[in-house]
N, C-alpha and C positions, 0 to 999 in steps of 0.2 A: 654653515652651521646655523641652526636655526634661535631664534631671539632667546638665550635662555630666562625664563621667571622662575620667581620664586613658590613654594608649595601657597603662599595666600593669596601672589597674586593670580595662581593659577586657577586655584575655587573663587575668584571674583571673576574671573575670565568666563570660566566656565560653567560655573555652578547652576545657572537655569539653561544650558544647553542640554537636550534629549539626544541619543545617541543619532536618531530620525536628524536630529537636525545637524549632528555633525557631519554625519555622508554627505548630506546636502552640499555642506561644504565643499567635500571633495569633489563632488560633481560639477564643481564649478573651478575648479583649478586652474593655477594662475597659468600666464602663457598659450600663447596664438595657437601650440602644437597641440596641446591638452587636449583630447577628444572631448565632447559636449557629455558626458556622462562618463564617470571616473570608470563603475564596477559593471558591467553587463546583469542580465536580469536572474541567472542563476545565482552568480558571484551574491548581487542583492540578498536573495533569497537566502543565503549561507547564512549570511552576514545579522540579517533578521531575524534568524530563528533564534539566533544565540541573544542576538540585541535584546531580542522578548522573553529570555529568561529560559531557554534550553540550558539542561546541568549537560548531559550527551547528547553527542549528532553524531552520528556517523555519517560519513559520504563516499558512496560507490561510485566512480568519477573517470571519463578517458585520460588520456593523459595529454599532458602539453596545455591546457586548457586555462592556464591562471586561475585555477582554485587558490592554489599557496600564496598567491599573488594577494586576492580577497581575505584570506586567512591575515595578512599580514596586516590588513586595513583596520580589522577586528582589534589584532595584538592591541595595536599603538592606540586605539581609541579605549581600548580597557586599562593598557597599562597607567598612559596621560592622565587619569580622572585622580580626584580627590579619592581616599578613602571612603570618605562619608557618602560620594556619590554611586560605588560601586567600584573602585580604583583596585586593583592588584596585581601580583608580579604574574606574567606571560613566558610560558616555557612552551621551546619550539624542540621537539625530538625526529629523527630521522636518520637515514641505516650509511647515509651520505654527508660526510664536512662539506663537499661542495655544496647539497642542497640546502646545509645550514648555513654558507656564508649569503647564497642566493636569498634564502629569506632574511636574514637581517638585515642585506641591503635593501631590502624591497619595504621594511619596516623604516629603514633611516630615509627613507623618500616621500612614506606615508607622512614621519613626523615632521617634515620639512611642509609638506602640503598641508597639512593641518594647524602648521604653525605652533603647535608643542613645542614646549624647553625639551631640547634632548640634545645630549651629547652627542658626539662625534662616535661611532662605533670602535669599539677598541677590543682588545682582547686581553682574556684574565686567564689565570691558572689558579686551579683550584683541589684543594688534594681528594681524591675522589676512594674508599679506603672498602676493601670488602674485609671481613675477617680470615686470618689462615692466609691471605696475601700479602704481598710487597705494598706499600702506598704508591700509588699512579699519579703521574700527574697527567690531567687533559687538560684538553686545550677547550677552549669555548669561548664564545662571541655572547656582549650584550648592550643594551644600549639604555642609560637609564635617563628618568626624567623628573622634573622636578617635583611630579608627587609625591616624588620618595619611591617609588616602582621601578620595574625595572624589563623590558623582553632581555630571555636568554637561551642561548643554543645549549644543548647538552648533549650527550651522548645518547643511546638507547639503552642502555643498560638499567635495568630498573632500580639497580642502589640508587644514581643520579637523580632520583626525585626524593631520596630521603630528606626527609626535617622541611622539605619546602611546603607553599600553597600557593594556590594561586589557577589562572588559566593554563592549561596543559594542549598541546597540539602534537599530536601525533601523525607525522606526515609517511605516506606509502607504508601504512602501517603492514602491507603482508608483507614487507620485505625486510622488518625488522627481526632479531634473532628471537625474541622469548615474548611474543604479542601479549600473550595473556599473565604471565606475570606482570609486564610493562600495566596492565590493565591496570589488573589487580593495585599497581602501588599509586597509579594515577587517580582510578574512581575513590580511593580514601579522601583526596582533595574536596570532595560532595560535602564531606561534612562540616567544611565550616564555609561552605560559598562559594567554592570553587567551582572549573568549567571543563568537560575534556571533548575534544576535538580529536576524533577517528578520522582520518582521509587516507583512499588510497585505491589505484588500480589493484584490479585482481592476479591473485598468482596461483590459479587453481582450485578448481571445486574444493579440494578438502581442508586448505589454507585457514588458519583460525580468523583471518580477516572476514572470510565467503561466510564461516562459521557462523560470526555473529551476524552480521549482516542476515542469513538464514533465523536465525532466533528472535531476530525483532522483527521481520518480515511474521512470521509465526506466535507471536504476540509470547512468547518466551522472556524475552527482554523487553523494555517499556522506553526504551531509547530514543529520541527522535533520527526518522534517518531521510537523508536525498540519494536522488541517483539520477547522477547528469553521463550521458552519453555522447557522444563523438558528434551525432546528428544535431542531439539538443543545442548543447555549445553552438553550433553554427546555427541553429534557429535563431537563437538571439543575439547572435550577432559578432561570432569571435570572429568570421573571415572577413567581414566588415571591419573589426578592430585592428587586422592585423594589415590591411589594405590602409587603414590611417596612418598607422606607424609607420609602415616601412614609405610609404607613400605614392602606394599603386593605387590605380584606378579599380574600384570595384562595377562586377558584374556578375547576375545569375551564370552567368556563362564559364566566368574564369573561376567564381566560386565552387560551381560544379566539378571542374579541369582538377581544380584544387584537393578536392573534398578526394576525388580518382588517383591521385597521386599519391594522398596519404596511406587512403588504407590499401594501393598495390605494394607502398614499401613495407607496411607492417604485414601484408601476404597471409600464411596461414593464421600470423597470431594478431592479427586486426580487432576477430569477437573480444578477445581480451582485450588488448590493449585500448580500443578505443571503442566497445561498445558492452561494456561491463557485464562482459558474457564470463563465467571462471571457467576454465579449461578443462577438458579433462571429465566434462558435469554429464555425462551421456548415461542410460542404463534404465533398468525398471525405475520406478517411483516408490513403489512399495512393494515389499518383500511378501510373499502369500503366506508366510509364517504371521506374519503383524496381523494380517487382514483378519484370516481367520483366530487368531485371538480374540480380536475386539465384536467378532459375531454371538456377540451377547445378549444382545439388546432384551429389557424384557418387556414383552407386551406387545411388540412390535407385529407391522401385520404389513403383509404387499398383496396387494390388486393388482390383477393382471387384465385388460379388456382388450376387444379385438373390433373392432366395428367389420363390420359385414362390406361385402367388395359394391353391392347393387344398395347401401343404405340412402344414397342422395335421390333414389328413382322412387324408394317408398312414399306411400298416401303421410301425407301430415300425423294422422292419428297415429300411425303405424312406429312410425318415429317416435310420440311422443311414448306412445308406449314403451318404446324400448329404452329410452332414455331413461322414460320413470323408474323404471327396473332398476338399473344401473347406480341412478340417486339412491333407491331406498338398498342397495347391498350396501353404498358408501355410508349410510347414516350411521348403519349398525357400528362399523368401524370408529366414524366420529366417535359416537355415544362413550368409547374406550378411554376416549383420552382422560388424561387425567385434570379436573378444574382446577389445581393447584399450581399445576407446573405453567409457565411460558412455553410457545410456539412458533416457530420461523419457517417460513414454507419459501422451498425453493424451487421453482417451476422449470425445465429442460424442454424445450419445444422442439416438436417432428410434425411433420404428418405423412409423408409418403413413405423414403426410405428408412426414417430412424423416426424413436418412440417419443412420445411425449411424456413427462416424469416427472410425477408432483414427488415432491418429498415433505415431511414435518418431523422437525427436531424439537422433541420436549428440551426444556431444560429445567433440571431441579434445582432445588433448594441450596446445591452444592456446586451451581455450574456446568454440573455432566451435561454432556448430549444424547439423547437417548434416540434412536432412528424409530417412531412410532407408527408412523404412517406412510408407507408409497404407492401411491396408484399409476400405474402405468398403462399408456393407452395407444394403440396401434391402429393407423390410417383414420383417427378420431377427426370428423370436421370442424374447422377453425370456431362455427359457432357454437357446438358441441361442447367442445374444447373450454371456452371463457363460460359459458352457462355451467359447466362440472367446478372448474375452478373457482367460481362465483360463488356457487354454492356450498362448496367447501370451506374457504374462507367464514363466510359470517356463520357457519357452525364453528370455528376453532376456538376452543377454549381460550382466551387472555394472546391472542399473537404479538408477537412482539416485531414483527415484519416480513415482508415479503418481497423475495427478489427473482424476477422475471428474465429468462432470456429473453431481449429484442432484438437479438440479430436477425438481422432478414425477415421472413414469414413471421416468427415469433412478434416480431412487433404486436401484431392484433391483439393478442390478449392479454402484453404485457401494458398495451396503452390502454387496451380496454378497461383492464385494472385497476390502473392508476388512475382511471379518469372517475369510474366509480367509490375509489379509496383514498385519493389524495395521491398524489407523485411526491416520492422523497427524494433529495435532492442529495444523490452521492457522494459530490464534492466537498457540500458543506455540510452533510453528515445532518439534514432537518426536512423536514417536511411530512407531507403525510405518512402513510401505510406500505405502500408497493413501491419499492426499487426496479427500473429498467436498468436491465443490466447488456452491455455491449460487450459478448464474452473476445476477448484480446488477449494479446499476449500479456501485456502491461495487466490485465486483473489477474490470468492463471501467476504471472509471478508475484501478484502480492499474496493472494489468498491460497492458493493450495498451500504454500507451507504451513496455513493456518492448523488445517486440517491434517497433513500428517503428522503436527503437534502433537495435535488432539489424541490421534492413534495411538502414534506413541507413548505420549503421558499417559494412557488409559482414560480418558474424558470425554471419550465418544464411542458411541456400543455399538453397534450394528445388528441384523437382522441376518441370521445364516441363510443362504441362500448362492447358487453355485453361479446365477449369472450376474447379481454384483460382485461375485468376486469375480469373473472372467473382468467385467466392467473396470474395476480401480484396479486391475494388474494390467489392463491395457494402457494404462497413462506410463509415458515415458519422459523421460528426464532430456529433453533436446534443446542443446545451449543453455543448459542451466536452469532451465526452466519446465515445468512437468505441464505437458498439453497432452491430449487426444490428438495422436499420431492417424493418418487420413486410412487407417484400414476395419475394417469389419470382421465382427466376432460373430460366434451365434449358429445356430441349425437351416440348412436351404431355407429358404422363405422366410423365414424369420430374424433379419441379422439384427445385430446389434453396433452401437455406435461408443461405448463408454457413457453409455445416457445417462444411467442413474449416477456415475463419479462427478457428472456436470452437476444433476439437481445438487447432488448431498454439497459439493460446494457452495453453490447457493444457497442453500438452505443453514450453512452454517457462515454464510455471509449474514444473513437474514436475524439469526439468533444474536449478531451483535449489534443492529442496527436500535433495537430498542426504541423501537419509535413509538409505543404506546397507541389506543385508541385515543384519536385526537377528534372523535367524535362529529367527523365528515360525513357530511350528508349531501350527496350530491341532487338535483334538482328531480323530483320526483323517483328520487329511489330511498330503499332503508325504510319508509315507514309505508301500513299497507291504507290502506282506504277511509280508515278511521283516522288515521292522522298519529295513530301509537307506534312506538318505536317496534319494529318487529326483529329487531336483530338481535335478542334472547328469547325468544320463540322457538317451538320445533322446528328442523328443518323444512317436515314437511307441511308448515301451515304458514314457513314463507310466502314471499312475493314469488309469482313465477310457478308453482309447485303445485297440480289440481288437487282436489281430492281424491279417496283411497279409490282405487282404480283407473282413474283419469290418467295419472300418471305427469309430466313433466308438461308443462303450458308456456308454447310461447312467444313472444313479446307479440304484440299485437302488428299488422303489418306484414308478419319478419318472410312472409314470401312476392312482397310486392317488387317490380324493379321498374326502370325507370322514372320519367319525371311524373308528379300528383300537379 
């Protein structure tokens, strides 16, 4: 049992400790056996989001993985505190007694490692009373300490959080009876300071756990949420941890053997269980009933271009000609836009088999997404390609950012972009104008739900038109996540790839990046010869842009090769 104090001497104990500085603690725990870091670096990541003042987290999680574990490190450092410092009572729910005896022993080891006053774990009964029933008695575990706090097991029933407050942990919440009631009576705790804690494997695409999880994925709910899977876990280090305990020698090799073993015994249900796939999540993405609803859009206009099979064997002139053409149809279209609203341009790059797809989402006054502008271009050459979207860009009324595919080929003129624009810097959500985007599995499962939000709410219109609708009915739901399945839509010659469902994703990637003109001027571009800023100028009295007839000019050099 660990030293019990008293509630003052514990705020003199503790009172200029940061919760930073208490894990530290733990990382340093007493005894030879103790691994050299208490919580592995997801466990961390849990543990900090809440430390920094997360009210919800949800976590889509494999199993076996010691989340609950980290969970319980959290408890005892919230429950131990003074009031004054953020100190209140920890309630642990789960659809399992054993998994509740399992966490409060794991919290009575926390507070022994922490050195907290905390009693010995015991068990209380408490009358647990619905109306129209008998009074119940259950049974439940807790452990208190000398803040006056207290961790406690309870049932899943959502009576059992009546009249309390405090931090609430919800463990394997798909597998509890009534989630969303349970919710409902736990997020009340928000309003005086409270905390609640979603965890749990998945039990099925249509499960209210996948549910939510799908709605803050979709920016529906404002939740904070993680998602550690089976692989992640051993990225950082659980087969290493678990090679310390039992005290086997680690290697890539047995780690491998290892990692082969697990998911042959979990066999068909592996995605689930340990790589937070929901079960069951197969089928179209979007219903063509939804689609064609939201083909509203007003104002909206698509380009369609084809570039000619022998255009790289044309004279220079010839080229520019045709090019210039092509700018002055695009202008007409700019000129549409409206200067009021914000713009997100989201760029889909082809060049042989599949199209290239600019797309631009106004957004109003109210949020909507309006689909205003798609240009689409077929066997376009790559410098074609960055010179069209160059030029389109510093025509866009007010953008508010741009995101590029740079997989593969696309790279070219999602760097070229960015290096003309500023590079925004995804991760930490800053930086210039133009987002590279590396389309993956890990973006289509954060972002397309964004977007069939959208549909669905009514918040994004569209443009009628019969081949984005083949396009966003080609996106399938595989492993729970909606990607461009590898087949081809479209008339002989002409197929199609889901291009334009790529751009409109991006582009309503793009609409939330809000990165403003940060008034980027890279080395000899943005202003023309005079030294004056040309980027509210007409398009066609840009840099790059002859006079009327000349047609498109350009860059000086741009057919030399080799070394000068």
């Amino acid at each position: 049992m660990a030293q019990v104090l008293t509630a003052k001497d514990w705020l003199e104990k503790r009172s200029d400790e940061t919760t930073d500085q208490i894990i530290a603690i733990a990382r340093d725990m007493a005894g030879k056996a103790s691994p050299e870091r208490a919580l592995l670096a997801y466990q961390q990541k849990a543990v900090l989001k809440l430390s920094s003042g997360s009210n919800v987290l949800v976590i889509e999680k494999s199993r076996r993985i010691g989340m609950t574990w980290a969970l319980a490190a959290y408890a005892v450092l919230v429950a131990a505190k003074a009031k004054a410092h953020g100190g209140m009572d920890a309630m642990y729910i789960s659809y399992s007694q054993d998994m509740t005896r399992e966490f409060i022993d794991a919290c009575a080891m926390w507070a022994k490692v922490f050195s907290l006053a905390a009693s010995d774990m015991d068990e209380f009964v408490f009358a647990d009373e619905k109306e129209g029933e008998d009074t119940r008695a259950i049974q439940a575990f807790r452990i208190r300490f000398a803040s006056g706090f207290e961790i406690v097991g309870l049932s899943s029933a959502p009576r059992t959080l009546r009249g309390k407050q405090g931090l609430v942990i919800i463990d394997e919440a798909a597998f509890v009876e009534s989630l969303p009631e349970l919710l409902k009576a736990a997020l009340a705790f928000l309003m005086w300071g409270g905390q609640v804690v979603v965890c749990s494997t998945h039990d099925g695409a249509e499960n209210p756990f996948n549910q939510l999880v799908q709605d803050i994925l979709a920016g529906r709910s404002r939740y904070d949420h993680m998602r550690v899977d089976f692989d992640q876990a051993l990225r950082d280090g659980l087969y290493q941890r678990i090679c310390r305990v039992t005290g086997k020698s680690w290697s890539a090799e047995a780690e491998a053997a290892w990692r082969a073993e697990i998911v042959a015994f979990y066999g068909d249900g592996a995605d689930e269980e340990l790589f937070c796939i929901p079960a069951r999540g197969s089928g179209r993405w979007l219903g063509t009933e939804l689609i064609e609803r939201q083909m509203v859009a007003r104002d909206g206009r698509i380009i369609r271009w084809t570039w000619p099979a022998d255009y790289l064997s044309w004279d220079p002139a010839r080229q520019q000609k045709h090019l210039g053409e092509r700018l002055r149809e695009l202008d007409v279209a700019l000129a549409a836009l409206s200067t009021k609203e914000r713009h997100g341009l989201g760029f889909d790059f082809g060049r042989v088999a599949d199209l290239s797809v600019v797309d631009v989402l106004a957004v109003d006054q109210m949020l909507g997404r309006n689909r205003a502008l798609t240009l689409e271009m077929r066997t376009a050459p790559y410098e074609e390609q960055l010179a069209i979207v160059k030029h389109l860009w510093k025509a866009l009324p007010n953008p508010c950012g741009g995101a590029f595919d740079a997989t593969g080929a696309g790279g070219f003129v999602a760097e070229g972009m960015a290096r003309l624009f500023g590079a925004y810097d995804v991760a930490k959500e800053e930086g210039g104008m133009i987002a590279q985007i590396h389309l993956s599995l890990d973006f289509y499962r954060t972002h397309m739900p964004k977007v069939k939000a959208a549909l669905e709410d009514g918040r994004l219109w569209l443009v009628k038109d019969l081949e984005h609708l083949g396009d966003l009915a080609l996106v399938k739901m595989v492993k729970g996540v909606a990607i461009i399945p590898d087949v081809r839509t479209g008339t002989r010659g002409l197929k199609r790839h889901g291009d334009s469902a790529v751009s409109l994703v991006l582009a309503y990637f793009a609409t939330l990046m809000n990165a403003g003109n940060i008034a980027y001027t890279p080395v000899s571009q943005g202003h023309d010869h005079q030294g004056q800023d040309s980027w509210n100028r007409p398009p066609s009295e840009r840099e790059g842009f002859g006079t009327e007839g000349e047609g498109w000019r350009f860059p000086l050099g741009h057919q030399l090769h080799g070394s000068i």
